[in-house]
N, C-alpha and C positions, 0 to 999 in steps of 0.2 A: 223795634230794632234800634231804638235808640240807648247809648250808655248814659244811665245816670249816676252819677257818682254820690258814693255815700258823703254824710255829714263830714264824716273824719277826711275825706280823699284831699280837704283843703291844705292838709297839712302833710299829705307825701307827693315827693318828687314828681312832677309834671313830665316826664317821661316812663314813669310805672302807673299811671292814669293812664297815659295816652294810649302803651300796649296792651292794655287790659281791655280799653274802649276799641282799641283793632281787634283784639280778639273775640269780643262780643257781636263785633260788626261781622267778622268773619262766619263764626257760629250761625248768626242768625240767617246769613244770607244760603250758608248749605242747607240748613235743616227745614227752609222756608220754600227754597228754588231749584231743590234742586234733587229732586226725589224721582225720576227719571233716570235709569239707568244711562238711555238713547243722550238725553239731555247732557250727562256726565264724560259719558263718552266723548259725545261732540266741544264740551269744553275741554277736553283732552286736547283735541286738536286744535281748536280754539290756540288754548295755553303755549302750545307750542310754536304754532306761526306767531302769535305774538314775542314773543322769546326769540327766535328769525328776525320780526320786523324789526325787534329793538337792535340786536347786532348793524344793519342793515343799516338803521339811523345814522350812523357817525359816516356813514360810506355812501351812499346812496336813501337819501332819506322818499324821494320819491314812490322808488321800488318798495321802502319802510310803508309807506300810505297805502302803497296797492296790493302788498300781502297782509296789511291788520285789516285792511274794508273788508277787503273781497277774499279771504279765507278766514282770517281769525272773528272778523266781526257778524260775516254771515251766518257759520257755522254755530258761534257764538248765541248769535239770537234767534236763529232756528230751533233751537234746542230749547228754547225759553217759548218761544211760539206756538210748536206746532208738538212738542212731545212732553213737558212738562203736566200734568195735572190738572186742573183746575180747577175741580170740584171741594170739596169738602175735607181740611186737613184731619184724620185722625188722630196724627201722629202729636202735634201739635195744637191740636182742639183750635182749628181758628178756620175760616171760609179766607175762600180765596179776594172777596172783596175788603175783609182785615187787615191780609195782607200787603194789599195793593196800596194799600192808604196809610199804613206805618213804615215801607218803603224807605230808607233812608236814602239811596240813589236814584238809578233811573226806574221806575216803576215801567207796566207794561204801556201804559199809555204816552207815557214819556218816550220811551223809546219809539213807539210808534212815529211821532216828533222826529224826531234824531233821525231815521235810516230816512224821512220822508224828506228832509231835506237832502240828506247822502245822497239817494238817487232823484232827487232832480235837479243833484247843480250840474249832472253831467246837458242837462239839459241849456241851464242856463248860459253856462259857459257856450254853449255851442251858437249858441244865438248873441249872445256878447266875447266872443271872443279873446277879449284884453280884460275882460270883468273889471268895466268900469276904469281902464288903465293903468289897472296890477300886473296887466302882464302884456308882454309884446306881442304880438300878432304871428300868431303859430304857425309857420313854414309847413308843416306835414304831419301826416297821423299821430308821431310820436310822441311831437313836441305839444301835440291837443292831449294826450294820456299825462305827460307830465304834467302838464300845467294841471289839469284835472287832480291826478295824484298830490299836488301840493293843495288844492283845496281841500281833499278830502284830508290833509294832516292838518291844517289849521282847525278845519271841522270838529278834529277830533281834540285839540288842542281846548278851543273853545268851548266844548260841550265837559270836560273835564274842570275847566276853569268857571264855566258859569253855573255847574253845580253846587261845587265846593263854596265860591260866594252865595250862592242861594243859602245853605245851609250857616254859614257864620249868620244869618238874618235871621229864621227860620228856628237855628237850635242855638250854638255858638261855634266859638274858633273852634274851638277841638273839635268838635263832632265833623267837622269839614274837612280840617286836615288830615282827621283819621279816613274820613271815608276817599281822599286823596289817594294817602299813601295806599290803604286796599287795594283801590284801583290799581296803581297801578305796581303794584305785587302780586295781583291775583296770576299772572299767567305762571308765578314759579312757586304759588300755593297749591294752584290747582293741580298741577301737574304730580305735589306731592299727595295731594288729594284723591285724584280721582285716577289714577294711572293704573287702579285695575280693572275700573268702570265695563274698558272691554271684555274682560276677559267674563266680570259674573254674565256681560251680555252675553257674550257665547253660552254661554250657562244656559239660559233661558230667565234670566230674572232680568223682569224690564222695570220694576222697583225698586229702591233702594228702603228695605224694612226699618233702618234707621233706630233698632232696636225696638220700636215701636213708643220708646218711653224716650222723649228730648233730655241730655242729660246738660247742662247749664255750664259753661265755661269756668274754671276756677277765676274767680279773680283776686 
């Protein structure tokens, strides 16, 4: 899942590399993660609270935090967890621990990471209250959910930013920025993706056949 660019890519425009390497990043993360109909769905939804949270941002960034955790992002990785796959790609000739280890984002155990601290900072805050003197000393339920809700945005803030520099270490700048900007487009990719996910589910196909033959990104 990584773009490597050809001999020649030295010599064109670093923004038709860069789409190219979104694009592959893009490909590889459908045809790799996302072969669950259930799973597709649920980034349907995903996709779209996220799309909510980002509105939300400029106006209430709070409210932003508490509909990408607790819809977009559980929905999100429920669908990666518990309905996804996990055996043996056909489609793709590769095992699911190939996968896991050419990952250019959050893998599944990385993630594991990430939601383990999500839900135990509502923990922490609750036993430090001002968390360490970031924040004033919370009047009432409300003002402990906000406060909570801006950690989980920095959380998420952090967990974006400390990928992307993993990866300039790891692969280089571009591979970083591209798997940035992915992120954070996928909620108005996916939507164009996957927006019929429910309907083959009513079908009864909990699969996605994915023609059964990977066809390879133009680049």
């Amino acid at each position: 899942m990584i773009c490597q660019p050809s001999k020649d890519d030295s010599m064109r425009p670093f923004f038709k590399t860069f789409f190219a390497c979104l694009k592959e990043q893009r490909w590889d993360d459908h045809r790799y993660y996302h072969h669950s109909r259930i799973n597709q769905s649920l980034h349907l939804v995903s996709a779209l609270s996220f799309i909510g949270a980002y509105a939300l941002l400029f106006s209430d960034p709070a409210a932003a935090a508490l509909l990408a955790w607790l819809v977009a992002m559980v929905s999100r990785q429920s669908g990666h967890f518990f309905f996804e796959p996990k055996d043996y790609d056909v489609v793709n000739h590769a095992t699911h621990e190939h996968k896991e280890e050419i990952k250019v984002g959050y893998n599944l155990r990385r993630k594991i990471v990430l939601m383990a601290i999500w839900a135990l900072s509502p923990v922490v805050l609750y036993f430090n209250p001002t968390l360490f003197g970031l924040f004033t000393l919370h009047q009432n339920p409300e003002e402990f959910i906000r406060h909570m809700a801006y950690i989980w945005l920095y959380l998420g803030a952090a967990g974006l930013l400390f990928r992307t520099f993993h990866l300039f270490y790891l692969q280089d700048m571009q591979t970083g920025l591209v798997w940035a900007t992915k992120i954070i487009t996928d909620p108005f990719h996916d939507v164009k993706l996957y927006y019929k996910a429910p309907l083959y589910l009513l079908r009864g196909e909990l699969i996605d056949p994915m023609g059964m033959k990977p066809k390879a990104p133009q680049i």
